[in-house]
N, C-alpha and C positions, 0 to 999 in steps of 0.2 A: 585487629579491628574486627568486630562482628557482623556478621552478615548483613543485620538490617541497617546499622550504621553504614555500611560500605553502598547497601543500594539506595540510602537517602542522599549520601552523598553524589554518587554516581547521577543518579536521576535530576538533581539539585546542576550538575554540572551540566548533564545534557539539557534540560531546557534553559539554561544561558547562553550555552552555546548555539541552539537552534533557534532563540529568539535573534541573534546577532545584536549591533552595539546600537542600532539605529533601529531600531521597531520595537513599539510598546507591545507588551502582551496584548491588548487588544486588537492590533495590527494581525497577529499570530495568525497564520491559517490555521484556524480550528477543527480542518475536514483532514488534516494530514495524519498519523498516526502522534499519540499525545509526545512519544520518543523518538529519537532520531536514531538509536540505535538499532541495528541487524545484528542478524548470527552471524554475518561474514563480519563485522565488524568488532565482534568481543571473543573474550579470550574463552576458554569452555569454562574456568572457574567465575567468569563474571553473573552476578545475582542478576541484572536484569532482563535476561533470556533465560527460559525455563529449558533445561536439558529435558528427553524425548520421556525419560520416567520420571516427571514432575509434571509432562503435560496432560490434560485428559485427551485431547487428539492424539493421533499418530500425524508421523513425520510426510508432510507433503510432499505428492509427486511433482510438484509442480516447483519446486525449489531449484532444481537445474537450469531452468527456464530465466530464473531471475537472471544468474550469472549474463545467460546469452543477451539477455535486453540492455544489460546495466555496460554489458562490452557493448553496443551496437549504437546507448547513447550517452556516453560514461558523462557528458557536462549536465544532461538532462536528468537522467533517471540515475540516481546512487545509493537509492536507499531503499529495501524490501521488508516483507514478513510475512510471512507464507504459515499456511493450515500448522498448526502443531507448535506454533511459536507462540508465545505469550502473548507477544505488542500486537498479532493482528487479533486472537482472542480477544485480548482486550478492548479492543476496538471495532470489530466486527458490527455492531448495533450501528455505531456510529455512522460507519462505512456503506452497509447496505443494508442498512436497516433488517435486519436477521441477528436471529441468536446464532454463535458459531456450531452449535449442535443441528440447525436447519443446513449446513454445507458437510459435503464429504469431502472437499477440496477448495483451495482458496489460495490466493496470492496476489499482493500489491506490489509493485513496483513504481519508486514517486519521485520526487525531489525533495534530497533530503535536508536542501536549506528553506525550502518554503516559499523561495522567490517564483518558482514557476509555478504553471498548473500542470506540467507533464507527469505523467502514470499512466499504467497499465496496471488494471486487472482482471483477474480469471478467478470465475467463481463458478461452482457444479454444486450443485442442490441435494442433499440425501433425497429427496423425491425425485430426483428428476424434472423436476418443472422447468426446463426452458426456458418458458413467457416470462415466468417469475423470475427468472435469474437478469434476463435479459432487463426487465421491468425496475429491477435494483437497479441496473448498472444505468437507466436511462435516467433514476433519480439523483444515482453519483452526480452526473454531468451535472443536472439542474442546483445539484447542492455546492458543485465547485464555482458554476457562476457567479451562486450568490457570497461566493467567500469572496471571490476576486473582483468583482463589480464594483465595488471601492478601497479595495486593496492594491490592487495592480492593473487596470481595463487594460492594459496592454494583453493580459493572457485572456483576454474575451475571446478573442478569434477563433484561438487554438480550442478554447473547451466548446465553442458554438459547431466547430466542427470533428468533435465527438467521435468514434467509429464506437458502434454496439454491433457485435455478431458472435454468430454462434459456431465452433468447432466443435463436433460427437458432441458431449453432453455440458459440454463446460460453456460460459457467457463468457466473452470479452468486451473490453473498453480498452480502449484508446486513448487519450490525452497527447497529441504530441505532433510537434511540425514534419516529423519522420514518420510518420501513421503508418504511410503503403509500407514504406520499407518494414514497421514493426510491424503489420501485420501480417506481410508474407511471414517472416522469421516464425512464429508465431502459428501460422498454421503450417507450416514445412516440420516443427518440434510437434505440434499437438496429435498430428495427423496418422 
């Protein structure tokens, strides 16, 4: 089978799978990454993750980090992509409204059925901006409400109480009933 036939297929299977058998595509959290697939989750010859010389980034520091979050809330958070990986490339605008060439570093970690609003992530600025980093991640939160405000009010609480802060150069968000515990983890790795 040829490449491009294997990742239409591939791609074709992952959004039925992450839509599940009870939610129309309009239901779909639209703010999550478009794939539910990670690099922890396909095999190295699988097309829908770019290996490290197909990407224009290099490979994120911040990729070890997922592992630690994803053991610390494995029912909540199971699904990443991190700076140098396709799915948050391709996604990145979406996410924090930035081109992925405005970040030198980057990572989400989310759920990767879409039923919750839990996630973290960590994003650093080729500038250095700070404000701006921080000023993304307060718009993440506002743009999860509006995905979940009629999709789920159940996860309003959890995104109303957001955590945004900063480690050395990098912005954090928070999403999640485990915040303190994720945030120590979190800055104890960053630090």
């Amino acid at each position: 089978m040829n490449r491009k036939l294997l990742s239409a297929a591939l791609a074709a299977a992952l959004l039925l799978a992450g839509c599940g058998s009870s939610e129309s595509s309009s239901e779909k959290d639209s703010s999550a990454p478009d794939t539910q697939t990670t690099a922890s989750q396909t095999s190295p010859g699988d097309a829908s993750v770019s290996t490290p010389e197909e990407s224009e980034a290099p490979a994120s520091a911040l990729a070890a980090l997922a592992d630690d979050l994803k053991a610390a809330d494995p029912d909540r958070l199971n699904g990443s992509a991190a700076y140098g990986e396709r799915l948050l490339e391709k996604n990145c605008k979406k996410l924090y409204s930035c081109e992925v060439s405005e970040l030198s570093d980057a990572l989400i970690v989310y759920n990767n059925g879409g039923g919750y609003a839990d996630e973290v992530s960590v994003i650093e600025r080729t500038d250095g901006d700070k404000d701006k980093a921080v000023a993304a991640l307060k718009s993440r939160i506002d743009l999860r409400r509006s995905d979940f405000e009629n999709y789920k009010p159940d996860q309003l609480d959890k995104i109303n109480a957001g955590r945004v802060f900063t480690v050395g150069s990098k912005a954090v968000l928070i999403i999640s009933d485990s915040a303190e515990a994720l945030e120590k983890l979190i800055k104890e790795k960053l630090s």
